[in-house]
N, C-alpha and C positions, 0 to 999 in steps of 0.2 A: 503493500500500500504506500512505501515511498520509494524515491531512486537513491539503490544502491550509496552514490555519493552524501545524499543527504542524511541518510542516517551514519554513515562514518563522521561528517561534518559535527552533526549533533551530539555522538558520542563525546567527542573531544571537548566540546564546548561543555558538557556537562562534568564530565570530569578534570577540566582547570579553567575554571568559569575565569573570563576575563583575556582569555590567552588570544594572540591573533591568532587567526585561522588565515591559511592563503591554500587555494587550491589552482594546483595547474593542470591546465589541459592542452590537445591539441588545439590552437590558435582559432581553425575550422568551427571548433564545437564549444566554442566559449558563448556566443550568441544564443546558440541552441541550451546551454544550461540555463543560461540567466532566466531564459524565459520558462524552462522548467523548473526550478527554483521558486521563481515569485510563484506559482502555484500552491508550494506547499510549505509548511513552517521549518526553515531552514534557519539556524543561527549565522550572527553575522560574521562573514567571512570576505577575504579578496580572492579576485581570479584575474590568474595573469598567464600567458602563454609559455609552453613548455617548447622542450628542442629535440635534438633528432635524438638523444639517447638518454636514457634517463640522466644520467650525471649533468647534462646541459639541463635537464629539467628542474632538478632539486635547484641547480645554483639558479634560478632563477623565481625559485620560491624565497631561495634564502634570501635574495638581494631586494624582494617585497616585504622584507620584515623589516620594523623600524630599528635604528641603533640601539635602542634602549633593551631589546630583549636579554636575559640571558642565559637562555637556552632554546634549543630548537631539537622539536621531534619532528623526523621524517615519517609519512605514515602510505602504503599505498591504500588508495580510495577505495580499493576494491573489498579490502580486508575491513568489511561494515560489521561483521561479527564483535571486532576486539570489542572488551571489557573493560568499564570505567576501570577494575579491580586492577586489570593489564594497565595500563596507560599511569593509572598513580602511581603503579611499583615500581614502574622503570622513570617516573619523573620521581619520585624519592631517593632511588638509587643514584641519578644525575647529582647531587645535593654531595655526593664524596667523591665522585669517578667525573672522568672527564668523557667517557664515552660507554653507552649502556646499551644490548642490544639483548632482547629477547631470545628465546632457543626453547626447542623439545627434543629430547631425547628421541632418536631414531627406534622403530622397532623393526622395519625391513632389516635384510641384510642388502648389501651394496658392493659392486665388483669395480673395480678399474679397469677399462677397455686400455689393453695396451696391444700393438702388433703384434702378431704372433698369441693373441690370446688375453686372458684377463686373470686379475688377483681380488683374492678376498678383501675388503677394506674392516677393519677393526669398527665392529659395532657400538661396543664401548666410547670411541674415539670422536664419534662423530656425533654433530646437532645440528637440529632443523630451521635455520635461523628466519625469524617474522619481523614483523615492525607495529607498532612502533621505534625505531632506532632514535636515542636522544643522546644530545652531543651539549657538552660547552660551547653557548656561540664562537667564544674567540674562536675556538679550534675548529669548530664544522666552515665556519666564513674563511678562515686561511688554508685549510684544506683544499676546497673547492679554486682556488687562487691555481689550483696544478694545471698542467695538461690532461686532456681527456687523456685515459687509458684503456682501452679494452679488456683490463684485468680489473678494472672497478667492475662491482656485481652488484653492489650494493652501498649504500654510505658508508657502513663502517671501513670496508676495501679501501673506501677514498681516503677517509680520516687516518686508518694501519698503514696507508702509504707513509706516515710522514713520522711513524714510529711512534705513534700514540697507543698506549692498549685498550685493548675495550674487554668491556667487562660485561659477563653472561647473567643475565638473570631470567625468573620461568620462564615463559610462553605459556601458551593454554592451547592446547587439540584443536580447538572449537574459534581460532584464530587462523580461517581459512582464506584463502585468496579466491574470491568468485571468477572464476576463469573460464569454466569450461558447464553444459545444459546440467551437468550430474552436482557439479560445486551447487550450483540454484538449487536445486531439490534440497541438499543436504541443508543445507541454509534455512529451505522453510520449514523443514523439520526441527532443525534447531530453536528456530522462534516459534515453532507452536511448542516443543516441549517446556519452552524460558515461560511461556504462558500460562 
C-alpha cells in the first residue's frame, strides 16, 4: 500500500527523527517520484541525481548533506524491510567507531571459482554484509574524495580503501534487498506476519 522507497524513507525518519534524508535516483525518474511521493505521507527528505555506478551515487548524496552533519548512513532504498531496532544499533555503534557496517552470518556453504576448478571457502569466515552502512562524516566525505574503483562494492570498500576499519555489528535475516518477483512475496509475508 506504499512505494517501496517511501516506506524505507519513513523508517529512517522515524528512527533518528530530525536527520536529513537525501534520496538519489536515476536523474530520469526523479520527476516521476516526486509526483508519487506527494500522493502518499512520505517524511521530508531531498532528491538529487545519482551516476553511472553507485560510488558516483553515494558521493552525491553525501555532497547534499549540509556541513553540519556528523554522521552519514548509507542505506539502499530497496532494503524497506530494515528495522528502526537495525538502524539505532548501528547509529549507537557510530558514537565509538569510525565506520559501522551491519552482517549475518552465512549459512550456505560457498566455493571459489578458480580455473581449473573451485575451493571450499570457510563458513565460519564469512558475513553477509547489509546496510545501513554509517560512517564519520569527516571520513565517509574524504573517502569519497578517491578515484572510482571497481573494487568499491560497497561504502565500506570505499572508506577500507584508505585504511580505516570498520567494525561489524548484527544484521537481521529479515533485512532483505527487494530485487527480484520472489524478494516481493517474501516481503508481504513478512509484513502480514509484523501485523
Amino acid at each position: 500500500g506504499i512505494p517501496v522507497v517511501a516506506r524505507t524513507i519513513n523508517i529512517f525518519a522515524e528512527a533518528l527523527p530530525g536527520a536529513e534524508i537525501v534520496v538519489v535516483l536515476p536523474e530520469e525518474h526523479i520527476a516521476m517520484w516526486k509526483n508519487l511521493a506527494a500522493r502518499f505521507d512520505v517524511a521530508v527528505h531531498k532528491c538529487v541525481a545519482g551516476g553511472a555506478e553507485r560510488f558516483h551515487s553515494v558521493k552525491a548524496g553525501i555532497e547534499a548533506l549540509s556541513e553540519d552533519v556528523t554522521s552519514i548512513a548509507v542505506h539502499d532504498g530497496v532494503r524497506a524491510l530494515v528495522s528502526k531496532r537495525l538502524i539505532i544499533r548501528a547509529a549507537l555503534a557510530i558514537e565509538e567507531n569510525d565506520a559501522v557496517i551491519p552482517v549475518i552470518e552465512v549459512v550456505d556453504s560457498y566455493r571459489r571459482v578458480e580455473q581449473g576448478g573451485s575451493t571450499i571457502l570457510p563458513r565460519s569466515e564469512l558475513r553477509i554484509v547489509q546496510t545501513p552502512q554509517i560512517f564519520k562524516s569527516s571520513i565517509l566525505r574524504k573517502a569519497y574524495t578517491q578515484e572510482f574503483d571497481q573494487a568499491f562494492t560497497d561504502d565500506a570498500s570505499v572508506v577500507e580503501a584508505m585504511g580505516i576499519k570498520i567494525t561489524l555489528v548484527d544484521g537481521e535475516r529479515t533485512n532483505i534487498k527487494l530485487t527480484t518477483p520472489e524478494d516481493m512475496e517474501w516481503a508481504e509475508w513478512l509484513l502480514q506476519r509484523e501485523r
